[in-house]
C-alpha positions in Angstrom: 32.2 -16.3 -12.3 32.6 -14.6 -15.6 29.7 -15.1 -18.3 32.4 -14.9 -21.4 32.8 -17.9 -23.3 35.6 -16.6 -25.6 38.2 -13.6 -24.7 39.6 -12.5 -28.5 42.6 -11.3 -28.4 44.4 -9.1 -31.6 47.8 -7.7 -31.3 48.0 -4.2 -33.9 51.2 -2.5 -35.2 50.7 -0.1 -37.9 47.9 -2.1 -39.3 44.8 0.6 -38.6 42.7 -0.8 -41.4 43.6 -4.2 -41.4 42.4 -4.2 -37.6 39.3 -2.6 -38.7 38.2 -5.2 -41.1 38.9 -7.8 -38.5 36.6 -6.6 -35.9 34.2 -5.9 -38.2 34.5 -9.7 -39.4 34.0 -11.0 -35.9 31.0 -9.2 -34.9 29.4 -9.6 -38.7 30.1 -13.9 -38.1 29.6 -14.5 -34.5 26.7 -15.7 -33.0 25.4 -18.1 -30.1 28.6 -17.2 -27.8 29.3 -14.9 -25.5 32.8 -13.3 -26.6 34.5 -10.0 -25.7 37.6 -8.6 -27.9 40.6 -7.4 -26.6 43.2 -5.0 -28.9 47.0 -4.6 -27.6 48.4 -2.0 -29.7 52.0 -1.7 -29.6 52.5 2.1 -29.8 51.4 2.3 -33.4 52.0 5.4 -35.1 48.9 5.2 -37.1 45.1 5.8 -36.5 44.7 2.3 -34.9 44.1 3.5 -31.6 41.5 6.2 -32.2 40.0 4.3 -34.9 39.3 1.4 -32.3 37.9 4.3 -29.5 35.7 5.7 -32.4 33.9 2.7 -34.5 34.1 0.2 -31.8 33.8 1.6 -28.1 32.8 -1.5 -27.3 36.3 -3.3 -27.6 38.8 -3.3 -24.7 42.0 -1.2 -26.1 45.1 -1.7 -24.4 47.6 1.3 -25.4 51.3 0.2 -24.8 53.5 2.9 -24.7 56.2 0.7 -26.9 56.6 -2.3 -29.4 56.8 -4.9 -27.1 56.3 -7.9 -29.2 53.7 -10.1 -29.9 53.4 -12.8 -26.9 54.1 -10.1 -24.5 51.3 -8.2 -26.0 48.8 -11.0 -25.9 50.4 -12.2 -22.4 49.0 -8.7 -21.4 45.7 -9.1 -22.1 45.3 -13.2 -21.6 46.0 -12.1 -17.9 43.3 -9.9 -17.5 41.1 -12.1 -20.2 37.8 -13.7 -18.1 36.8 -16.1 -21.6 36.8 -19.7 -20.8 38.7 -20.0 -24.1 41.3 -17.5 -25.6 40.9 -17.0 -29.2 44.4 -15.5 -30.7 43.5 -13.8 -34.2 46.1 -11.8 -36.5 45.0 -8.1 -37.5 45.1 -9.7 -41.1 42.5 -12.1 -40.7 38.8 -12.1 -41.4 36.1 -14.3 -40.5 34.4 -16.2 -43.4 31.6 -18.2 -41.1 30.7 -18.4 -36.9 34.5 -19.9 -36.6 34.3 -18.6 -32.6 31.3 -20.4 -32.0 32.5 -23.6 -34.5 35.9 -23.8 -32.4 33.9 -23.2 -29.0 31.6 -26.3 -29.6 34.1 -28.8 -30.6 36.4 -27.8 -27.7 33.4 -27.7 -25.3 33.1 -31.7 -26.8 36.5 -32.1 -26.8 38.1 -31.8 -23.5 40.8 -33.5 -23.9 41.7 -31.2 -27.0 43.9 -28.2 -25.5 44.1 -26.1 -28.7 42.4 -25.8 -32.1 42.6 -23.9 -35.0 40.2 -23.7 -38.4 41.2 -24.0 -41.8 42.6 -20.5 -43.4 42.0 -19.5 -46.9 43.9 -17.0 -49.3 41.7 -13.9 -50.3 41.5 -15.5 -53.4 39.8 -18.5 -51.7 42.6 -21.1 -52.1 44.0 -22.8 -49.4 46.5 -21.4 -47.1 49.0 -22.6 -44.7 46.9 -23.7 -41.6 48.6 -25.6 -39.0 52.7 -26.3 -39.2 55.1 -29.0 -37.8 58.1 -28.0 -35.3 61.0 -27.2 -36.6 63.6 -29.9 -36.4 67.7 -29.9 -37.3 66.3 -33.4 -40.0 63.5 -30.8 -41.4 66.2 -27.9 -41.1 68.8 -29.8 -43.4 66.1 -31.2 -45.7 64.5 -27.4 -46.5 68.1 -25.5 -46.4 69.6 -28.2 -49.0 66.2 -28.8 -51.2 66.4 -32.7 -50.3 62.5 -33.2 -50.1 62.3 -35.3 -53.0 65.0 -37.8 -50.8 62.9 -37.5 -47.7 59.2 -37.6 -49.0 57.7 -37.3 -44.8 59.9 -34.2 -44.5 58.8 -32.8 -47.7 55.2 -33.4 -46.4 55.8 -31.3 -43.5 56.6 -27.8 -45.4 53.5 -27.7 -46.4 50.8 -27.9 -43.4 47.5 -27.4 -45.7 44.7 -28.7 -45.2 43.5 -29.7 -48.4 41.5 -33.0 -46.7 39.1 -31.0 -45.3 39.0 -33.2 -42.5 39.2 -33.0 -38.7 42.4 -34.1 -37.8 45.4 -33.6 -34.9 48.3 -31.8 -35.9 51.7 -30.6 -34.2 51.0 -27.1 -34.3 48.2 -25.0 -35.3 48.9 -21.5 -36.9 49.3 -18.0 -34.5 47.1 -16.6 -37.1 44.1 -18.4 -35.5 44.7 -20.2 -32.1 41.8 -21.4 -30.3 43.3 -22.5 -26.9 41.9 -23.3 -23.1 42.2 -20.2 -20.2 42.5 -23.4 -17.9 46.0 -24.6 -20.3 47.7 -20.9 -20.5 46.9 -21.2 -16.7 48.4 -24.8 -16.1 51.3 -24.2 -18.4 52.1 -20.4 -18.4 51.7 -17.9 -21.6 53.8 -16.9 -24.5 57.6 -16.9 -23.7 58.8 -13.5 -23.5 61.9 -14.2 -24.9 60.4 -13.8 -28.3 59.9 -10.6 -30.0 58.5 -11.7 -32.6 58.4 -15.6 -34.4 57.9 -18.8 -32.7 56.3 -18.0 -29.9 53.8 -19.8 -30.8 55.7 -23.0 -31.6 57.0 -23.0 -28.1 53.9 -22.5 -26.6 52.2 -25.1 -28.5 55.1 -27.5 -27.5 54.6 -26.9 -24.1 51.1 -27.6 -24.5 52.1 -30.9 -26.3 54.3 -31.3 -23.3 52.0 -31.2 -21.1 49.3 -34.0 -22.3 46.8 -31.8 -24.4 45.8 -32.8 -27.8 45.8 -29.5 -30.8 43.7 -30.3 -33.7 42.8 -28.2 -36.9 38.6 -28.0 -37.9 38.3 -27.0 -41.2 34.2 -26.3 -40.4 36.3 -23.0 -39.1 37.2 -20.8 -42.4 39.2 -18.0 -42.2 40.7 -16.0 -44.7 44.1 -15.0 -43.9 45.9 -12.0 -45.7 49.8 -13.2 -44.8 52.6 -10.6 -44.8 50.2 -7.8 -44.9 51.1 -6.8 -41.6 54.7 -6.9 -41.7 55.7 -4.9 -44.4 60.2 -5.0 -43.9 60.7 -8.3 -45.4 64.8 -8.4 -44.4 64.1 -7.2 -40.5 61.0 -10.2 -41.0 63.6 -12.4 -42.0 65.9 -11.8 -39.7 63.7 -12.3 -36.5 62.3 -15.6 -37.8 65.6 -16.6 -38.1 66.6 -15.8 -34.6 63.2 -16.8 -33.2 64.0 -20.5 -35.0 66.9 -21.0 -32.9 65.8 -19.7 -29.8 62.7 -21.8 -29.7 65.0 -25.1 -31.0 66.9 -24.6 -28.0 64.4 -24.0 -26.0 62.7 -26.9 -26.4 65.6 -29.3 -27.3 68.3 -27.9 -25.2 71.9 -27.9 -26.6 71.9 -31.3 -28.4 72.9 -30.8 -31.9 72.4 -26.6 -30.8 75.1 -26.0 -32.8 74.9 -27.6 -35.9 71.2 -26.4 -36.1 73.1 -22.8 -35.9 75.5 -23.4 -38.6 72.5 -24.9 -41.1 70.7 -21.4 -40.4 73.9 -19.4 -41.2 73.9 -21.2 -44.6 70.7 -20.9 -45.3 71.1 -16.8 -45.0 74.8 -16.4 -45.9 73.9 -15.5 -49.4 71.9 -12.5 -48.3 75.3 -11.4 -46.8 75.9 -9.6 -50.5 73.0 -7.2 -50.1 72.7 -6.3 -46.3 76.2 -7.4 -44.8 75.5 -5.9 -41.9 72.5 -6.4 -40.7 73.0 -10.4 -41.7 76.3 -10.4 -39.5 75.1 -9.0 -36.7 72.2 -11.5 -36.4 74.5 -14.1 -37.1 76.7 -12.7 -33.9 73.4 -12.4 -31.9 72.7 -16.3 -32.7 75.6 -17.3 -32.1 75.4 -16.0 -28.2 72.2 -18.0 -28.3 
């Protein structure tokens, strides 16, 4: 029986320094648990590889010989993973307290709790966006036409900060920083590889919904989280998310009101049409063969 309490897993692309600053983070922070970290680097063309072999021989590198997205990535090392828990952490995050051992003791309290996350913070120390709601055609048509001031709950849900400072359950907790059971990924499956990149941890976290367990954020937990400063192309970033939205909708909603939600996200990007006409066509084509 393995002795690790917590298997932490980071997926790196291009982000040799960023990567750096993380690991560092975790072993500065962590104490009182038992935790190995895992790095799946998808073929960067960077240092990351042989800066990971160099300052920390310790950590288990898995090279992939391609960008193969990031739930097949962490699907790759979850299945070799021996941690009682799996702790998901972004490249661009940094540890500001003992967040592994924080989120280990309230799960170990909690079992009916299947995920968790902690509370992130900006790098200037203002509150970021820590846990999100699922994405619904309602939330779709409220965001795309600006009607939050008509539908006050839905304008709520853009915004999933934790300003409270309180332990409390939530839909989704951010990939950035999810804390979930080996025993859930095992009951439920991992990351859907359909996903490149976007949602794949909505879809997950649904299926853990689904399934019975409870995901909560604990803002005891800080981390800061450095957002966008891994991806770096903010029009192919666009493009995936945009794909990703509809894939996980039907996914977990099936093809009731599929193609409306599809017509909403062509509005909401038509105007980008102007500047990159072809690249916004094609994913529109793509979508539409969703």
């Amino acid at each position: 029986m393995s002795n690790i309490d917590v298997s932490i897993i980071l997926v790196s692309y291009n982000t040799s320094e960023l990567t750096r600053n993380c690991i560092k983070s975790i072993y500065e922070k962590t104490t009182g648990v038992n935790f190995d970290i895992w790095v799946v680097d998808n073929n960067s063309n960077d240092n990351s590889c042989e800066m990971i072999k160099t300052e920390f021989p310790q950590v288990i590198l898995i090279e992939n010989k391609q960008n193969s997205g990031f739930g097949r990535a962490n699907n790759i090392a979850i299945s070799r993973a021996q941690g009682k828990y799996i702790f998901l952490l972004n490249t661009d995050t940094l540890l500001i307290n003992n967040a592994v051992k924080i989120l280990f003791d309230f799960m170990e309290s909690c079992p009916k709790i299947g995920a968790c996350g902690g509370n992130l913070f900006n790098a200037d120390g203002s509150h970021a966006m820590s846990h999100f709601y699922f994405p619904t055609l309602k939330s779709k048509i409220v965001k795309t036409f600006k009607l939050g001031r008509f539908f006050p709950c839905e304008r709520k849900k853009i915004k999933g900060i934790n300003i409270a400072d309180t332990v409390q359950e939530v839909e989704m907790i951010s990939g950035a920083d999810l804390f979930i059971r080996k025993e859930v990924i095992d009951t439920i499956g991992g990351f859907d590889e359909d996903f490149f990149l976007y949602y794949e941890d909505s879809e997950l976290q649904y299926r853990v919904k689904k399934a019975g367990w409870n995901i909560f954020i604990n803002p005891e937990a800080q981390i800061y989280h450095l957002e966008g400063k891994s991806t770096k192309k903010r029009l192919t970033s666009r493009l995936y998310k945009m794909y990703s939205e509809v894939l996980f909708y039907k996914k977990c909603y099936g093809q009731k009101n599929l193609g409306l939600f599809k017509f909403i996200c062509f509005l909401s990007d038509f105007h980008r049409v102007f500047a990159h006409p072809i690249a916004i066509i094609n994913n529109f084509v793509k979508i539409a063969k969703i």
